[in-house]
GUVEX-647373 format. One record per residue: x, y, z of N, C-alpha, C, O in turn. Coordinates in steps of 0.1 Angstrom, whole numbers, padded with zeros to 4 digits, always signed. Example, Ala and Ser with C-alpha at 12.3 -4.5 7.8 and 13.67 -1.06 7.14 Angstrom:
! GUVEX-647373
+0132-0057+0078+0123-0045+0078+0132-0033+0078+0142-0033+0085+0128-0022+0071+0137-0011+0071+0129+0000+0079+0134+0011+0080
END
This chain:
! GUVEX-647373
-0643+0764-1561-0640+0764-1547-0628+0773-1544-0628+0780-1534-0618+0772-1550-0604+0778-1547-0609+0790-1554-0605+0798-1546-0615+0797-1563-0619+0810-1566-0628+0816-1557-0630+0828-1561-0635+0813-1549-0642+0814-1537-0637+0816-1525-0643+0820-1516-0622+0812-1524-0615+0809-1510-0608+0826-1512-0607+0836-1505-0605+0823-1529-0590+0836-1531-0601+0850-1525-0599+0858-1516-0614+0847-1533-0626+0863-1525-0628+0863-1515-0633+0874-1512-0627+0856-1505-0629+0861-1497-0617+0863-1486-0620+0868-1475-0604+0861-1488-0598+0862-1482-0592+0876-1491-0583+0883-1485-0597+0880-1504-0592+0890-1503-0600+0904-1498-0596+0915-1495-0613+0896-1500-0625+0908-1492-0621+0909-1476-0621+0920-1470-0617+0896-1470-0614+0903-1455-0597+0909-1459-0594+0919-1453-0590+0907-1464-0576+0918-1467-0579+0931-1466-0574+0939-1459-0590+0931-1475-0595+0951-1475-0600+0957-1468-0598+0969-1466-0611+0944-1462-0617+0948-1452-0608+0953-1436-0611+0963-1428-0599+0944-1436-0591+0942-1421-0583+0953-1424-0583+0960-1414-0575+0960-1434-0566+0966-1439-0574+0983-1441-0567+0993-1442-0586+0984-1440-0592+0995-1444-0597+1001-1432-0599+1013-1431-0598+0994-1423-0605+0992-1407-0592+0999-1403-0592+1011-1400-0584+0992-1403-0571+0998-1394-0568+1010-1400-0567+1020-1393-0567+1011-1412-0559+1021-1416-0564+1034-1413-0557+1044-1411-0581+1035-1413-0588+1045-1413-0583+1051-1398-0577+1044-1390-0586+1064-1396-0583+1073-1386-0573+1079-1387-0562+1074-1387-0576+1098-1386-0564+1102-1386-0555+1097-1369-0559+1097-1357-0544+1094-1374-0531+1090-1367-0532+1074-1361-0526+1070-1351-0543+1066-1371-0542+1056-1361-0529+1045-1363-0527+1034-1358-0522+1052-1373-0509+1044-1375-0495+1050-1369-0484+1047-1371-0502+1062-1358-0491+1064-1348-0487+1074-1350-0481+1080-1340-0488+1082-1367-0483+1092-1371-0486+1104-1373-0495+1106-1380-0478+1115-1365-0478+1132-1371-0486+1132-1379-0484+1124-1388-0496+1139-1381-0503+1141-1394-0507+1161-1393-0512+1166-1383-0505+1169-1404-0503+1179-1406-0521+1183-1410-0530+1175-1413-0522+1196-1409-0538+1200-1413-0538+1216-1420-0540+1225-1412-0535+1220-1435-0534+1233-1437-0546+1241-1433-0555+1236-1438-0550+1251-1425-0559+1257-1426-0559+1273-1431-0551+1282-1428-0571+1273-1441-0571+1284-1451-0585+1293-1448-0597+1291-1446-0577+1302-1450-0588+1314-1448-0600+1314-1455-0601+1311-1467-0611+1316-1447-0622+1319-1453-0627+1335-1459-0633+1338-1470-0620+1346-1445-0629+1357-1449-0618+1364-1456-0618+1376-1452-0610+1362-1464-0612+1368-1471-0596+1380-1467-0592+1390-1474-0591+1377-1457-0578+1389-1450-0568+1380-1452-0561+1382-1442-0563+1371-1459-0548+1363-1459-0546+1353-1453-0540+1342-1456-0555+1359-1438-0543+1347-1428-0544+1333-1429-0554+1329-1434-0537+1325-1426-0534+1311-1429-0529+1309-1410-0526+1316-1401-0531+1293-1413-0525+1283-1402-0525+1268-1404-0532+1263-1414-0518+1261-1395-0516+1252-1400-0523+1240-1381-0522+1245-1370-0529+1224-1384-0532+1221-1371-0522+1211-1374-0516+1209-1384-0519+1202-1359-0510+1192-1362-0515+1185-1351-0518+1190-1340-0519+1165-1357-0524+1158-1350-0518+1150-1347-0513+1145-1357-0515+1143-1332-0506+1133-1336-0507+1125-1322-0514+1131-1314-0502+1115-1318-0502+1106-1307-0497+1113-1293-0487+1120-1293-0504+1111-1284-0506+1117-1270-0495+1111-1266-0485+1117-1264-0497+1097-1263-0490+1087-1255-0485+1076-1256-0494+1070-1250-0477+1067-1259-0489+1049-1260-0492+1042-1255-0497+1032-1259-0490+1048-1238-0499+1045-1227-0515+1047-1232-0524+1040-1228-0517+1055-1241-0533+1059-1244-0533+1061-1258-0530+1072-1264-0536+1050-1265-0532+1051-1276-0547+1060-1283-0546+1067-1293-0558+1059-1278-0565+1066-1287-0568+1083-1284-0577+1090-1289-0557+1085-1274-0553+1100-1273-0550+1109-1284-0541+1104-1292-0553+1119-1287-0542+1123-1298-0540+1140-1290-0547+1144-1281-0530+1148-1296-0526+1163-1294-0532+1166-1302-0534+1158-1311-0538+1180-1303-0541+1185-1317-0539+1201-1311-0544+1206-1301-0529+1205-1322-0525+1221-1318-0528+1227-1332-0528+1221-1343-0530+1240-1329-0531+1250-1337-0522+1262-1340-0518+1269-1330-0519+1265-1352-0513+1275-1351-0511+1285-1361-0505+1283-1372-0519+1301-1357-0524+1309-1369-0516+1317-1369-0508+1319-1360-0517+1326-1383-0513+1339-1388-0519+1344-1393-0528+1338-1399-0520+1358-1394-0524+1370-1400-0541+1373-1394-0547+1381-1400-0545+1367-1385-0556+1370-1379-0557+1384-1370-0547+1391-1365-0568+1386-1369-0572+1403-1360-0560+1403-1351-0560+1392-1346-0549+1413-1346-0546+1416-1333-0553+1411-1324-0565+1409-1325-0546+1407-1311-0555+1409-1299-0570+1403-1297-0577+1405-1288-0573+1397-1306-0587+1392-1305-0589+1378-1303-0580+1370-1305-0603+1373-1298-0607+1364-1296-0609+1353-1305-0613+1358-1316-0607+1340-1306-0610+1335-1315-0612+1317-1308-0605+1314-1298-0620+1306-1312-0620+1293-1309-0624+1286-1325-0628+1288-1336-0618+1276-1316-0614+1260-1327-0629+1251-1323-0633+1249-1312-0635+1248-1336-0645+1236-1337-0645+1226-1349-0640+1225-1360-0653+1220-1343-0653+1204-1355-0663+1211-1364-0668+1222-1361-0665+1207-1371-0679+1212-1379-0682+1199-1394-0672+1196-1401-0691+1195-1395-0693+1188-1407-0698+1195-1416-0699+1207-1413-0705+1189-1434-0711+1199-1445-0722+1205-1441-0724+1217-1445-0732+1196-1431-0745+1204-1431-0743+1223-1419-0752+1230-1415-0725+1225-1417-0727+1230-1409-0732+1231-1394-0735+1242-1388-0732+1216-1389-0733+1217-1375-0722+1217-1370-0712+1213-1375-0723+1222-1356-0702+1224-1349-0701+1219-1338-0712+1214-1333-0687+1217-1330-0686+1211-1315-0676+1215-1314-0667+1214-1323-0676+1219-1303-0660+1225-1296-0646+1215-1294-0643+1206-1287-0642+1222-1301-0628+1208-1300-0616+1217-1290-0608+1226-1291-0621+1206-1279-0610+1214-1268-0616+1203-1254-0627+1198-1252-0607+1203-1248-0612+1200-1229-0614+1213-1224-0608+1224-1226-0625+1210-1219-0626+1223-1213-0630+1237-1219-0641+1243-1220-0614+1241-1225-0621+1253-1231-0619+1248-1248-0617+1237-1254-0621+1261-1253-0617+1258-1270-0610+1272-1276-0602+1274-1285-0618+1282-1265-0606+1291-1274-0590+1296-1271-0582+1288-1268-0589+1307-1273-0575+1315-1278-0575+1328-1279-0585+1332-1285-0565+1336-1274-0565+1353-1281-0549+1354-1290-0538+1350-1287-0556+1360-1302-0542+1365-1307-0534+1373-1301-0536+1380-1291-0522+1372-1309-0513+1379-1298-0514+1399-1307-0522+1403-1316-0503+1407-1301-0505+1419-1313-0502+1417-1327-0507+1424-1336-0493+1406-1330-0494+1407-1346-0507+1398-1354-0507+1393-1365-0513+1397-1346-0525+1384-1352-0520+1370-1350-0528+1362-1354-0506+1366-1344-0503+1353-1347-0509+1344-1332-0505+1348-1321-0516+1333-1334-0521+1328-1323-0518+1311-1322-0515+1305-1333-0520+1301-1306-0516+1287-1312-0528+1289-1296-0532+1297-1287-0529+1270-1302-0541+1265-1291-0538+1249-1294-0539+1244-1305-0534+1243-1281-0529+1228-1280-0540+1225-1269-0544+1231-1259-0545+1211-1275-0557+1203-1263-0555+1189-1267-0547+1187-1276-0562+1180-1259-0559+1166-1261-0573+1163-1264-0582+1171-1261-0575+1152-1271-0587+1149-1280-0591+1135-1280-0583+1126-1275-0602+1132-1286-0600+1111-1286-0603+1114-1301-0609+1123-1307-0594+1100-1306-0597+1099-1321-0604+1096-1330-0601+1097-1341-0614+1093-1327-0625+1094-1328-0633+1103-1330-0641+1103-1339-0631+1114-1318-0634+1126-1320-0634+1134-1334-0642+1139-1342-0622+1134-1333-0615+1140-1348-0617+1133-1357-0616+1140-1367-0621+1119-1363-0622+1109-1370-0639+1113-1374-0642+1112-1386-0649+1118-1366-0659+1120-1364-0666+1134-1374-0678+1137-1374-0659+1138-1380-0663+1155-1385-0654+1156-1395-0644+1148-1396-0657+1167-1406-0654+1167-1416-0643+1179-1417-0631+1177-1421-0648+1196-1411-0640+1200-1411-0632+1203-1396-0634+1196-1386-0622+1213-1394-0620+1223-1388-0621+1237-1391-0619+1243-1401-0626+1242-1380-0632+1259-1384-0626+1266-1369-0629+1265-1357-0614+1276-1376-0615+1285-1361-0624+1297-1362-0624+1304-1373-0631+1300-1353-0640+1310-1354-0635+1326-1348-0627+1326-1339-0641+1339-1354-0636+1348-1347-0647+1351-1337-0658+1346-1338-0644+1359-1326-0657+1363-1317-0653+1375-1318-0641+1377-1316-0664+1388-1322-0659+1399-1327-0661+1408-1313-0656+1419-1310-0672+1399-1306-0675+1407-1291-0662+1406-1280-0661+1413-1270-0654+1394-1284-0647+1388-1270-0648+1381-1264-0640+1375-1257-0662+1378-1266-0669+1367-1254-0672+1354-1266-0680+1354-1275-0660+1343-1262-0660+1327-1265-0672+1326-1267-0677+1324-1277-0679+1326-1253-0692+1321-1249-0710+1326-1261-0720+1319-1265-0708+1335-1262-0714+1341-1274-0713+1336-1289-0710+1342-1299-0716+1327-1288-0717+1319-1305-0725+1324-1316-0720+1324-1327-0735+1328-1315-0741+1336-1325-0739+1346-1334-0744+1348-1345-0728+1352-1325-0719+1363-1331-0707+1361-1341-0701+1370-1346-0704+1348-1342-0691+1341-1342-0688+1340-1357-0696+1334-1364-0678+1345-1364-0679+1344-1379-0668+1332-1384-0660+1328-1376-0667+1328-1394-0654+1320-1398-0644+1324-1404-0645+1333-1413-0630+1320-1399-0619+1330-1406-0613+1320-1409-0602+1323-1414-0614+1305-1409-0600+1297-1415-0607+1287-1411-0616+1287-1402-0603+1275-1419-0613+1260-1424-0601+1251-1428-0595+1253-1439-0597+1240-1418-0593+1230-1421-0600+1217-1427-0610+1214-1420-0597+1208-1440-0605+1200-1442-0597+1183-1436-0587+1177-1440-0602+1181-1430-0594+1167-1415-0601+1152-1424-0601+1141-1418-0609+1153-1440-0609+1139-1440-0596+1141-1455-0588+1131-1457-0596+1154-1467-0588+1153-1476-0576+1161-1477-0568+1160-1486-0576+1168-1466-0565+1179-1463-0559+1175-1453-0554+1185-1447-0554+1161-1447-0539+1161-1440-0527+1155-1447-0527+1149-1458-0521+1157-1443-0505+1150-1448-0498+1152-1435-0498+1160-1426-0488+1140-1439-0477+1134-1431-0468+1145-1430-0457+1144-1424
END
């Protein structure tokens, strides 16, 4: 009976304990996202997620911020999981243009869940200009948001 009591009180421990803990930032904190190039040209960036408000607690910021991408070009931020399906992570809009040295940043507010919801981040380039044009759209840098954050 008392070995019966200790399981299950320690099954709900892990349980209650695993619940909460899960979600990036649901313990309030900054959480860092390296993102690493895919095609193959250097550039790197890094996302940063972190608490909006605590008026709104399941708010979060999530900014971006790249190097060594095309000059001057277009580029947006999406969720993306393994099988390769995507969603625009942004209000409203999602993308960004680099500036002349290729260095670019993109700040939007998000629900956590949202982000909690998908496996990677992917900013994409648009080689036409046009955001709107997805088809065209290649991958240049891949954040991984369930084994690639840190504090």
């Amino acid at each position: 009976m008392k070995l019966k009591r200790v399981v299950m009180a320690l099954a709900a421990f892990f349980f209650l304990t695993g619940f909460i803990g899960i979600g990036i930032g649901s313990n309030g904190a900054k959480r860092s996202l390296d993102l690493k190039d895919t095609s193959g040209g250097g550039a790197s960036g890094e996302a940063e997620i972190e608490p909006f408000e605590s008026r709104m607690p399941d708010l979060r910021t999530l900014g971006i911020f790249v190097y060594g991408l095309k000059p001057s070009s277009v580029y947006s931020l999406w969720y993306a999981d393994e099988q390769g399906k995507r969603s625009p992570a942004g209000v409203k809009t999602n993308h960004f243009t680099t500036d002349a040295a290729g260095k670019g940043r993109y700040v939007t507010t998000v629900y956590e869940y949202e982000v909690d919801d998908w496996r990677y981040l992917d900013v994409m380039h648009h080689p036409d200009g046009n955001p709107q044009n997805t088809s065209g759209m290649t991958q240049a840098l891949r954040g991984d948001l369930v084994y690639g954050t840190h504090p």
